[in-house]
Structure formats: C-alpha cells, structure tokens
Backbone as JSON, one array per atom type, in Angstrom:
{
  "sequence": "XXXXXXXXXXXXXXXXXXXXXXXXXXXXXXXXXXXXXXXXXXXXXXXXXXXXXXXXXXXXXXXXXXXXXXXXXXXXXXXXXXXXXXXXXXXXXXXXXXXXXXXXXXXXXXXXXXXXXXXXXXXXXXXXXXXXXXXXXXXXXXXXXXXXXXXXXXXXXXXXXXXXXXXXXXXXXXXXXXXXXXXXXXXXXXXXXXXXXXXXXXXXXXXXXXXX",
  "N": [[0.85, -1.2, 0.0], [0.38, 2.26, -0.99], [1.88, 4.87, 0.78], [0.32, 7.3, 0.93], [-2.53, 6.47, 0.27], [-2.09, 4.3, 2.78], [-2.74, 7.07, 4.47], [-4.95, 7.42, 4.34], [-7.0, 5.56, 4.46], [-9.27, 3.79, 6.15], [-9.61, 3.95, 10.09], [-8.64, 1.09, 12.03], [-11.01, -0.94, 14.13], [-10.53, 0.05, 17.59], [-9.99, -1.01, 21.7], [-9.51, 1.75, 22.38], [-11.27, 3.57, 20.7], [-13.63, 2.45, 20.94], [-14.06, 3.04, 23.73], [-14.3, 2.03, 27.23], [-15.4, -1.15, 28.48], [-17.66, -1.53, 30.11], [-18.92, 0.76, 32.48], [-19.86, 3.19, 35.65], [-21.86, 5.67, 36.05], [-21.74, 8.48, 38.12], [-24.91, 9.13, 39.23], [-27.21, 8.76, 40.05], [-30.88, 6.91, 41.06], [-33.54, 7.7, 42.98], [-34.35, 4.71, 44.77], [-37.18, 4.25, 46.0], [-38.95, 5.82, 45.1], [-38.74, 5.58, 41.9], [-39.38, 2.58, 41.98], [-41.5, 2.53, 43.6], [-43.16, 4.22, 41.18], [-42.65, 2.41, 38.87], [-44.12, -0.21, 39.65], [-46.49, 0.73, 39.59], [-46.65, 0.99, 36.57], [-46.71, -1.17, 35.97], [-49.33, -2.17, 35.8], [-49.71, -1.67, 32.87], [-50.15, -2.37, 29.42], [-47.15, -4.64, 28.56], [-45.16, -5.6, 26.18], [-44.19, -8.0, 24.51], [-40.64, -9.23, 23.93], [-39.4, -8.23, 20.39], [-37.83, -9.89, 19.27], [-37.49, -12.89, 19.65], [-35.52, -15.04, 19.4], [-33.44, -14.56, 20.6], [-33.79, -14.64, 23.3], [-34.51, -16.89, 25.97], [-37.43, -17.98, 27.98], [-39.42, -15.79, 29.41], [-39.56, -12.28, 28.35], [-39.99, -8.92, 28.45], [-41.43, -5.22, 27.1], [-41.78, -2.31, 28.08], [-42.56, 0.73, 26.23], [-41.32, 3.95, 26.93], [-40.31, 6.23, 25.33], [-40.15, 7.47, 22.11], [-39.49, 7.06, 18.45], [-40.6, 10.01, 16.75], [-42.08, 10.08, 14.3], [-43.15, 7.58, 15.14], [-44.92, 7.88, 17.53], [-47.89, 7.67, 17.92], [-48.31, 5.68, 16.61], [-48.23, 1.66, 16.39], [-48.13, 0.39, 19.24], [-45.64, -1.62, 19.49], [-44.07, -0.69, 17.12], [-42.89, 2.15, 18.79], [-41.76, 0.5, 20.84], [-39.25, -0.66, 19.25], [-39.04, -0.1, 16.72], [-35.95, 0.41, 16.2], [-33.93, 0.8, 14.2], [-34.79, 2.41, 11.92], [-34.17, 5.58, 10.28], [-34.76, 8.1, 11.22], [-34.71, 10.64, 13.13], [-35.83, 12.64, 14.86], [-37.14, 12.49, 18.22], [-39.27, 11.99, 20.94], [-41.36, 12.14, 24.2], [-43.59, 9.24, 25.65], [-47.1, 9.71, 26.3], [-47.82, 8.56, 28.63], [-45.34, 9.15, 29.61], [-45.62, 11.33, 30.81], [-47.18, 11.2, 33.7], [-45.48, 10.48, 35.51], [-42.78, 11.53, 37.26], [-40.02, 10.71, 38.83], [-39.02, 9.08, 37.26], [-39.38, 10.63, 34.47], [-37.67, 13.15, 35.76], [-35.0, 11.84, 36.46], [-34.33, 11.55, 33.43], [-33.9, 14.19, 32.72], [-31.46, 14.59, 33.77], [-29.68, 13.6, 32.48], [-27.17, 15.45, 30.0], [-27.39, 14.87, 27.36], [-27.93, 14.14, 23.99], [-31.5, 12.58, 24.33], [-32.74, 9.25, 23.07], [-34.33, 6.37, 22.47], [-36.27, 5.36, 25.29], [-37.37, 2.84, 27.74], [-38.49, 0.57, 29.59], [-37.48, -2.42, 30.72], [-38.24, -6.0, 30.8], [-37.15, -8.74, 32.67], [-38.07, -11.86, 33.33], [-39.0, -14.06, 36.14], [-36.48, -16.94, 36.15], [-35.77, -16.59, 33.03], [-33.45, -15.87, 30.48], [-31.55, -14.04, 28.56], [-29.64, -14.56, 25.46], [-26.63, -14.74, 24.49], [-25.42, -12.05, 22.88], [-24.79, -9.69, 20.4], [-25.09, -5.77, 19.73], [-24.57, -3.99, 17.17], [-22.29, -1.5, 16.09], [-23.05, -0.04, 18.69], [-21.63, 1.7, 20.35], [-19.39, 4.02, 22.14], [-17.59, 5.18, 20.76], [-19.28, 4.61, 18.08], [-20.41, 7.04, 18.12], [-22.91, 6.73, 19.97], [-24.71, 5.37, 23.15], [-25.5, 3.41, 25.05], [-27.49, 2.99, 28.14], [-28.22, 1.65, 31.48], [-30.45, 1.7, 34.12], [-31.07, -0.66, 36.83], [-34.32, -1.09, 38.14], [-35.17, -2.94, 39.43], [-33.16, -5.75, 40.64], [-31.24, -8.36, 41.66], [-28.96, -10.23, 43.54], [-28.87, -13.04, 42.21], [-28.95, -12.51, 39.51], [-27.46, -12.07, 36.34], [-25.44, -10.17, 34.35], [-23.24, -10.17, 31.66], [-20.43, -9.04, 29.97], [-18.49, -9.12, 27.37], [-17.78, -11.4, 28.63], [-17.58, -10.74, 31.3], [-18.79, -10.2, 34.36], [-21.1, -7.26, 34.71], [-21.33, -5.37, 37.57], [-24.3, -4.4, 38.45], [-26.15, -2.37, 40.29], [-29.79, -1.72, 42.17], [-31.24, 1.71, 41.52], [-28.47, 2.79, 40.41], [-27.12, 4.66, 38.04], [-25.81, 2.99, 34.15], [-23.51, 2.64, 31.77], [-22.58, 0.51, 29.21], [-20.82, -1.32, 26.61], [-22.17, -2.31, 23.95], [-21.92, -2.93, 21.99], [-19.79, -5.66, 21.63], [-20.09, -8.73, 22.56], [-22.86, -9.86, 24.93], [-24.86, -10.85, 27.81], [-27.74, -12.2, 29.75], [-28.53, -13.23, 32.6], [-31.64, -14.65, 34.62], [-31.47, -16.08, 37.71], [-33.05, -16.04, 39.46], [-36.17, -16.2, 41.72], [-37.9, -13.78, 41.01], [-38.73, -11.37, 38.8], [-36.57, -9.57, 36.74], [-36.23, -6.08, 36.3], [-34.89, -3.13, 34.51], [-34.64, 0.25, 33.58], [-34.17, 1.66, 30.14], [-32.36, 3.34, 28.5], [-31.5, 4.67, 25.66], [-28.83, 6.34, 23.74], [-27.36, 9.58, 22.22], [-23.88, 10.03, 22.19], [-22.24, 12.72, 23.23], [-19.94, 14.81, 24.21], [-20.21, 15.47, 27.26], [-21.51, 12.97, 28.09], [-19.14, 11.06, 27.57], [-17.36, 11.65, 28.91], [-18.32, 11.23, 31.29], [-18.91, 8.59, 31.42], [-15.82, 7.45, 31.02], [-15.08, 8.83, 33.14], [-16.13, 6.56, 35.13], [-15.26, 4.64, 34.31], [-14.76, 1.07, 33.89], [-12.85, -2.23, 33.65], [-11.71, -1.03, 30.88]],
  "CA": [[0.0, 0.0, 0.0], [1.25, 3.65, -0.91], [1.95, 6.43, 2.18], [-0.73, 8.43, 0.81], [-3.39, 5.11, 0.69], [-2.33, 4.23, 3.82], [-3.43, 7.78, 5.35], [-6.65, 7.74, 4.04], [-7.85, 4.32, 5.13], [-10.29, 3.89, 7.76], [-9.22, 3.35, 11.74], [-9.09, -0.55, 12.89], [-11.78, -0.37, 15.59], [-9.52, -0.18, 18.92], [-10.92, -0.32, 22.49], [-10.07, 3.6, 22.66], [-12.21, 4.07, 20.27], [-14.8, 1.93, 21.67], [-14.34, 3.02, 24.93], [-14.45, 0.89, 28.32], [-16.71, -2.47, 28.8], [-18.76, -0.66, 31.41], [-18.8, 2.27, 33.58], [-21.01, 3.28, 36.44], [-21.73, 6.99, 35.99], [-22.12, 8.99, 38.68], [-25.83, 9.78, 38.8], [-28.09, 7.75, 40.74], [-32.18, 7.14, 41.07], [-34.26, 7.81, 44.18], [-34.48, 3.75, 44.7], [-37.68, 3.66, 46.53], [-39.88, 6.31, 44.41], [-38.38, 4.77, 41.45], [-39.66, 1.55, 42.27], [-43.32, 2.69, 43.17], [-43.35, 4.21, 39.82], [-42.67, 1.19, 37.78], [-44.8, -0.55, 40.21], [-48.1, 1.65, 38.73], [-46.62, 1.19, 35.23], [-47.0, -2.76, 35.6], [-50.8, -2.13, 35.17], [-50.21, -1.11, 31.49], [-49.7, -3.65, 28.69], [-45.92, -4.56, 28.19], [-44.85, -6.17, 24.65], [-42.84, -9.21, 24.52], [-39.54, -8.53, 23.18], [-39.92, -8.97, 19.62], [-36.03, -10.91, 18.64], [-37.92, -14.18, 20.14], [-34.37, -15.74, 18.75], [-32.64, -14.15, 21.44], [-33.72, -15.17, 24.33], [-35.34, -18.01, 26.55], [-38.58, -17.69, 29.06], [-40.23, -14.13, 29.01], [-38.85, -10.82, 28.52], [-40.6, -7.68, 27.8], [-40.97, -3.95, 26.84], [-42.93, -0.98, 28.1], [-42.2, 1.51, 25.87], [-41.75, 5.11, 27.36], [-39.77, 7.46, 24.83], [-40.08, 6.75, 20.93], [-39.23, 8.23, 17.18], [-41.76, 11.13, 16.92], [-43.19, 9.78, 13.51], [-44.19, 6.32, 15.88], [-45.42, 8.46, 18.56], [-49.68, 7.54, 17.48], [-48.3, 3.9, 16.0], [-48.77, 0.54, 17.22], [-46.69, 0.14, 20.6], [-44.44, -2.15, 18.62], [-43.08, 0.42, 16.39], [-42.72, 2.56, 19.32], [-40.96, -0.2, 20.89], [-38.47, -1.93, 18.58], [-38.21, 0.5, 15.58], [-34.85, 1.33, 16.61], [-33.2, 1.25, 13.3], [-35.19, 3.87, 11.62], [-33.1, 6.72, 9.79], [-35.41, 8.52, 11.42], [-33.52, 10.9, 14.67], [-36.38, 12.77, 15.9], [-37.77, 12.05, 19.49], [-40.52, 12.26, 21.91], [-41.6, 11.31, 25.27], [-44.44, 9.07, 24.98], [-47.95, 9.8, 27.11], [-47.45, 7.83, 29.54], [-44.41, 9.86, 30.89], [-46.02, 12.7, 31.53], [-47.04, 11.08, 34.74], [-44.29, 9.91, 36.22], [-42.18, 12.46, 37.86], [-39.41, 10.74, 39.02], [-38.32, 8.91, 35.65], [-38.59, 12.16, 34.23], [-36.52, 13.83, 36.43], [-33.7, 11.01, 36.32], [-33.68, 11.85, 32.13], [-33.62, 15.48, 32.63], [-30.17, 14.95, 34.66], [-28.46, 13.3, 31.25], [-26.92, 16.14, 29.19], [-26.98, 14.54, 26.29], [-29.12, 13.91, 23.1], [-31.72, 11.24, 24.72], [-33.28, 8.58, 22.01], [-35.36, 5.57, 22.74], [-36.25, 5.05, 26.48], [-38.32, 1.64, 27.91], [-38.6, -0.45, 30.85], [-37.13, -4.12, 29.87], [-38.41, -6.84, 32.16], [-36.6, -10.25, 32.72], [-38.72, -12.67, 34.47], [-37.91, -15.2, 36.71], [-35.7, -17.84, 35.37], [-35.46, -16.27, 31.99], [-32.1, -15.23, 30.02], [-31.0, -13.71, 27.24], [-28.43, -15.04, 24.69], [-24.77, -14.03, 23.88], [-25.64, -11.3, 21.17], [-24.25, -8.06, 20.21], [-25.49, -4.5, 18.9], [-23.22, -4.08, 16.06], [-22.3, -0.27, 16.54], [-23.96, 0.77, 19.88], [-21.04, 1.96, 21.65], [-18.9, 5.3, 22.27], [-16.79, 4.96, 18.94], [-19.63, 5.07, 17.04], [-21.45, 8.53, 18.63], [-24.22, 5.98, 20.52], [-24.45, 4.85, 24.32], [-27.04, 2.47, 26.05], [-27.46, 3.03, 29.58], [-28.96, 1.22, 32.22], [-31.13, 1.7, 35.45], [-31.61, -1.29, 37.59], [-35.14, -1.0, 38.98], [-35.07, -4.25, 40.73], [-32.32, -6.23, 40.35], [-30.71, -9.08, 42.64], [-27.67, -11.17, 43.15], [-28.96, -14.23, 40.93], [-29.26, -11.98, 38.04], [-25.97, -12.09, 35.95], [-25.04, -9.48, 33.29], [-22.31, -10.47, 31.38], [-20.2, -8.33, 28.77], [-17.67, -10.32, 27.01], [-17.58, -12.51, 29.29], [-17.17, -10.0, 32.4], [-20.01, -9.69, 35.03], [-21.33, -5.86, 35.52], [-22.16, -5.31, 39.01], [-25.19, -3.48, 38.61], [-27.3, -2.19, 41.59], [-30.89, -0.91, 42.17], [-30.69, 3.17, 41.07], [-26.97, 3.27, 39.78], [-26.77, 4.29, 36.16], [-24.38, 2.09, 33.97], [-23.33, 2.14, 30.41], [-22.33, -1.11, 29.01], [-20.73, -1.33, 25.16], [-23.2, -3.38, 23.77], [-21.48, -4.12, 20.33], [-19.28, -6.37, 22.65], [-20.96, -9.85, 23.05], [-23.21, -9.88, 26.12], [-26.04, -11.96, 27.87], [-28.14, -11.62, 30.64], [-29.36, -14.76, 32.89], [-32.1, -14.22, 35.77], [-31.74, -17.21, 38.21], [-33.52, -15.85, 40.61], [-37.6, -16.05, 41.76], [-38.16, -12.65, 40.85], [-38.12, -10.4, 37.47], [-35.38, -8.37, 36.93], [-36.72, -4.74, 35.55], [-34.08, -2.03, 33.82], [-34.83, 1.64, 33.08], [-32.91, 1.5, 29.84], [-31.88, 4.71, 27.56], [-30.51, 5.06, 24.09], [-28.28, 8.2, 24.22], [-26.04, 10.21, 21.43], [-22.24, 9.94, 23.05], [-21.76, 13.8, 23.21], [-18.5, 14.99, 25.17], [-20.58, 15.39, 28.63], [-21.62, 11.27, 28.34], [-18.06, 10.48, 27.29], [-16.51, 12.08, 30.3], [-19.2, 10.7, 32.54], [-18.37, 7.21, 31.16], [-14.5, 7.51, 30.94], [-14.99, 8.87, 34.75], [-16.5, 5.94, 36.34], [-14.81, 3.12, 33.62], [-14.8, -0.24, 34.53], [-12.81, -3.18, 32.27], [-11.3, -0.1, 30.1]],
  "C": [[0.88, 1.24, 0.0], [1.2, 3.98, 0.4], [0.69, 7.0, 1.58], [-2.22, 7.53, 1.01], [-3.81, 4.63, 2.1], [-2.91, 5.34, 4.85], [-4.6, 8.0, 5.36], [-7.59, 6.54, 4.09], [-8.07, 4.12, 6.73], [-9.35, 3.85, 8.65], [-9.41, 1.88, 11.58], [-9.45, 0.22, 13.99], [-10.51, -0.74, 16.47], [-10.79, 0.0, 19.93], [-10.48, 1.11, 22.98], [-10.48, 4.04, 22.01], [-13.32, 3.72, 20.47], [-14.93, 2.65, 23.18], [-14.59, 2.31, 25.94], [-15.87, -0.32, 28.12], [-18.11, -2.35, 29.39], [-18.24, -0.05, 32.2], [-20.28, 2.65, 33.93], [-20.56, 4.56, 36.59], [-22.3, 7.23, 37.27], [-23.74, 9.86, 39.01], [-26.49, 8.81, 39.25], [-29.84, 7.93, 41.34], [-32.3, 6.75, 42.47], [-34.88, 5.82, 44.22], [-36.48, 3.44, 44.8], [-38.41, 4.38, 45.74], [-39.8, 6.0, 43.11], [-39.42, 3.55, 41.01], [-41.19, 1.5, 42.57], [-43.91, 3.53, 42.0], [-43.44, 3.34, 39.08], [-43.77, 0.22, 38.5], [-46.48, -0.33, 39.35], [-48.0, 1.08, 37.36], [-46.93, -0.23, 34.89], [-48.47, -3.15, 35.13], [-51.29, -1.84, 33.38], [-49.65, -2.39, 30.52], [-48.41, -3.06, 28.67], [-46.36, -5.71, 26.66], [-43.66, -7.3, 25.26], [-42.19, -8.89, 23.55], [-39.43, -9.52, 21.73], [-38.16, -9.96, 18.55], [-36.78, -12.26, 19.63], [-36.4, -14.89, 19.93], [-33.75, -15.52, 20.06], [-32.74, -14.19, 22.71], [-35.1, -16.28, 25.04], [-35.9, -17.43, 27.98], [-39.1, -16.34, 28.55], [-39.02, -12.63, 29.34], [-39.95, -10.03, 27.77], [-40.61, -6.46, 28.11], [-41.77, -3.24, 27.2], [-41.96, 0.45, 27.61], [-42.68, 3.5, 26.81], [-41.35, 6.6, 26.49], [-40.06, 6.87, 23.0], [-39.68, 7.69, 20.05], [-40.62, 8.93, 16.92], [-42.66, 10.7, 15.52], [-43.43, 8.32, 13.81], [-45.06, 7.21, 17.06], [-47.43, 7.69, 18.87], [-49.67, 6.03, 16.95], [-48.73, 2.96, 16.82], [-47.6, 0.78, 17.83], [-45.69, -0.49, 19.9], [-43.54, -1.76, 17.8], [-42.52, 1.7, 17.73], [-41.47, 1.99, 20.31], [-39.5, -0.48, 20.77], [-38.05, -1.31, 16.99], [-36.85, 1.48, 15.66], [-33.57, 1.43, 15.42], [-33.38, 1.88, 12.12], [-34.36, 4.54, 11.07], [-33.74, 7.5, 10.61], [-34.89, 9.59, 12.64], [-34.99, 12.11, 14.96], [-37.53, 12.06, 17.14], [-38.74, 12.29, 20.3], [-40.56, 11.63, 23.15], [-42.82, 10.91, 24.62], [-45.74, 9.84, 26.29], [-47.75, 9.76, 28.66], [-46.37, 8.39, 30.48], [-44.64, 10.9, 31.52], [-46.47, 12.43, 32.97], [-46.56, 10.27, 35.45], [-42.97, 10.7, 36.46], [-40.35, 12.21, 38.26], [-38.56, 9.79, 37.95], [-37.76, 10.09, 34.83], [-37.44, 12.61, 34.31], [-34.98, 13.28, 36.39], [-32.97, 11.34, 34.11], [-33.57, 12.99, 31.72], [-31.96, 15.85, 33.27], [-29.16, 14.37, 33.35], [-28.38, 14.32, 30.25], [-26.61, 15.66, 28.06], [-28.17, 14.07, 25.39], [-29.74, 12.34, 23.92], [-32.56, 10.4, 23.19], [-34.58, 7.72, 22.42], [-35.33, 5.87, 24.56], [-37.86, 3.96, 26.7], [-37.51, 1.21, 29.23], [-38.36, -1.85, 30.35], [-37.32, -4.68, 31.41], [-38.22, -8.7, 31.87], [-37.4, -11.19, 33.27], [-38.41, -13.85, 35.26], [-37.8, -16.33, 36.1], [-35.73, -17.68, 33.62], [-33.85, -15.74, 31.85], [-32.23, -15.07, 28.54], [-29.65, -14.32, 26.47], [-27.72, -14.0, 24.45], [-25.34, -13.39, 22.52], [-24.93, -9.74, 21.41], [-25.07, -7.13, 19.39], [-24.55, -4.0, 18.49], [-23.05, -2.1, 16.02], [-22.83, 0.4, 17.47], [-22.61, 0.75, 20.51], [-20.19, 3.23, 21.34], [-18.28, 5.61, 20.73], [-17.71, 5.42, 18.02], [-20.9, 6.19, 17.63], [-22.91, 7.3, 19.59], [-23.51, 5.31, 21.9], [-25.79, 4.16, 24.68], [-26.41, 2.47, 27.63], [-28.57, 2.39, 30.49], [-29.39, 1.69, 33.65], [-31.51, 0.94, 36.01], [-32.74, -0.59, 38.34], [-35.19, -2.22, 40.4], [-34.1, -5.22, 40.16], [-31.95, -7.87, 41.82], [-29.39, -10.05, 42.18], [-27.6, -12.47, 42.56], [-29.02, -13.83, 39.86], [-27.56, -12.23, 37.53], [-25.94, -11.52, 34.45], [-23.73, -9.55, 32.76], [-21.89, -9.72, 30.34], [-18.88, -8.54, 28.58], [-17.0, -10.82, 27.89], [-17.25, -12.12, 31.3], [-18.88, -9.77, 32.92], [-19.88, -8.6, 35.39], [-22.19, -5.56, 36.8], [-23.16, -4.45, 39.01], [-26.14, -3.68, 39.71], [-28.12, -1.64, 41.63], [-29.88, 0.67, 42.24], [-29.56, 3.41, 40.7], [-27.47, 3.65, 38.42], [-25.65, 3.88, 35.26], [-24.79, 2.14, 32.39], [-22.7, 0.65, 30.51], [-21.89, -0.69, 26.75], [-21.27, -2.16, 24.72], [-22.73, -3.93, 22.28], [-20.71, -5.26, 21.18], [-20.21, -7.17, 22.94], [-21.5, -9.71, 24.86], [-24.57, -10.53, 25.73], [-26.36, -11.4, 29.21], [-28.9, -13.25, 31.4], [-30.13, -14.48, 34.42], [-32.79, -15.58, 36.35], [-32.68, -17.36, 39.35], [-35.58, -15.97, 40.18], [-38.62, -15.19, 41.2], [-37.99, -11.91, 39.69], [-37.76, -9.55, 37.74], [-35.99, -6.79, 35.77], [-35.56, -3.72, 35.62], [-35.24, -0.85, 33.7], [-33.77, 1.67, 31.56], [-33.18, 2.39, 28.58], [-30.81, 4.67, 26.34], [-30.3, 6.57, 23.86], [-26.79, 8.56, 23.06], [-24.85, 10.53, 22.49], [-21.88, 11.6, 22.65], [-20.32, 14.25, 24.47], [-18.79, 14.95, 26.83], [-20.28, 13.5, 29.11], [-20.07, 11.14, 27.89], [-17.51, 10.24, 28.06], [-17.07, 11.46, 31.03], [-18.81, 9.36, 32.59], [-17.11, 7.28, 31.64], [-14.6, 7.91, 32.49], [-15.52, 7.53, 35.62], [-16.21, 4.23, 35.22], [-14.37, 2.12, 34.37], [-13.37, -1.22, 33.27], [-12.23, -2.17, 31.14], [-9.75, -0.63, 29.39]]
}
C-alpha cells in the first residue's frame, strides 16, 4: 500500500475508540420512588420482546420514549423501531405522569433517544448477542437503570459480570458480546436509555470506567 493510501484508510476499531466495557456513571435514582413508579406502570400492557431468537422464558418492553413519527403507532413500532433513519424524538404519554423517571432523564446532558422499561422474568435469560455499533466509537451509548435487580441476576459483557445495583446508572458497550441470565424467583426490571455519546456522556463514562 502507498503512504498516501495508507493515510486515508479507515481506523481498525480499537478499544479507545470503543471506549471501556462498562462504567457506572455517577448519577443515581431515588431507589424507593423509582420503584413505586414502575410498580403503577406494571398495570399497562408490556410487549414481549420482539427478537424471540434471542432469548429463553419471558422478557418484555414498556415503551416510554419513541421516534416522533411512531409516537400515534402501534406500541411495537414505538418499541423496537430502533433502526429507523429517522432521529427525531418524543416522550411518549405515559411519561407525563411519572415524575421521578422524568426527572432522572432530565439529569443526562446529552441527546436522549429511545427510552423503555425491559423486564426479565424469573428464570429467563437472554443469549450471547451483540449491537453491532452501539457503543462510544460510534457517537451511541445504552445506559442502564436497575429498577429491581438481585444477586442471581448475571449481566455479562464479554464474558465479564457488571455489578449493577438498584438506582446506579451504567453504560455497558453493547457491540461487545453480552447476555443476561435471571436465576432468581423474581423479574429483573431495567430503566434502559438510548443516548447520542456527546462529550458530557463520554466524560461521565471515561470517569467511572470499569474493564477499560
């Protein structure tokens, strides 16, 4: 390959351009109001998560944020149409009363995207899969909110368990093979946010990196 060839061909992904495995940002939910929020929200239909391929027992979605031309759609596009060209956003209905969700996505300075409630149920797991560009590198972050969580749950990201705890918030690079297995009695419920990687979230990440 020429010198001049070689300067003008892509990057090989690196992890500093990916950025760490996981990091627990500084920024943490009121556990217990939280928790009687999602509580209320269990009264509303959830969606079973529609990649059936991808995981075993029940999992499902209560959509709360969506792309503004699903906003009036079927829940399922509201959901699960997350690869859309589509970049504007909305809250949906539904958030307008709920105060302290809200308030937890008014504290992220950064473009927010999708937002949903994902619920594991007991003795369900998810399979080893990846989201093929969801991580810092490529401008995109997924962040999590344990609502209820416990120590039989097991979040794995290549091959590393993330200690996640009720109210922390935690990125996770999700192109990076990961799985999720809930051994426990109880369903495991996330708060979980699709978020443009602007220089605030970068720092916030890179400050509380894990696995880096």
């Amino acid at each position: 390959m020429s010198e001049s060839a070689a300067l003008d061909a892509p990057l090989a992904p690196t992890r500093a351009l990916q950025g760490p495995l996981y990091a627990r940002l500084g920024i943490f939910a009121p556990v217990a109001a939280l928790q009687a929020e999602v509580s209320q929200l269990m009264a509303h239909d959830w969606l079973p998560h529609v990649n059936r391929a991808d995981y075993d027992g029940a999992w499902d979605v209560m959509p709360l944020r969506c792309q503004r031309q699903h906003a009036a759609a079927h829940p399922i596009l509201q959901g699960f149409a997350l690869n859309d060209p589509a970049q504007e956003w909305q809250d949906l209905p539904v958030l307008r009363t709920y105060p302290v969700i809200r308030q937890l996505l008014d504290r992220l300075a950064c473009p927010l995207k999708s937002v949903r409630l994902m619920r594991l149920h007991a003795g369900a797991s998810i399979r080893p899969h990846r989201d093929h560009g969801l991580h810092l590198g490529c401008g995109e972050a997924r962040l999590h909110v344990p609502v209820w969580t416990n120590t039989e749950v097991h979040f794995l990201v290549a091959g590393q368990e993330v200690p996640m705890r009720e109210g922390e918030l935690w990125y996770f690079n999700a192109d990076e093979e990961h799985a999720v297995v809930n051994h426990s009695s109880t369903a495991r419920t996330h708060l979980v946010m699709d978020c443009g990687a602007n220089p605030w979230l970068v720092h916030r990440v890179q400050e509380g990196a894990f696995g880096a």
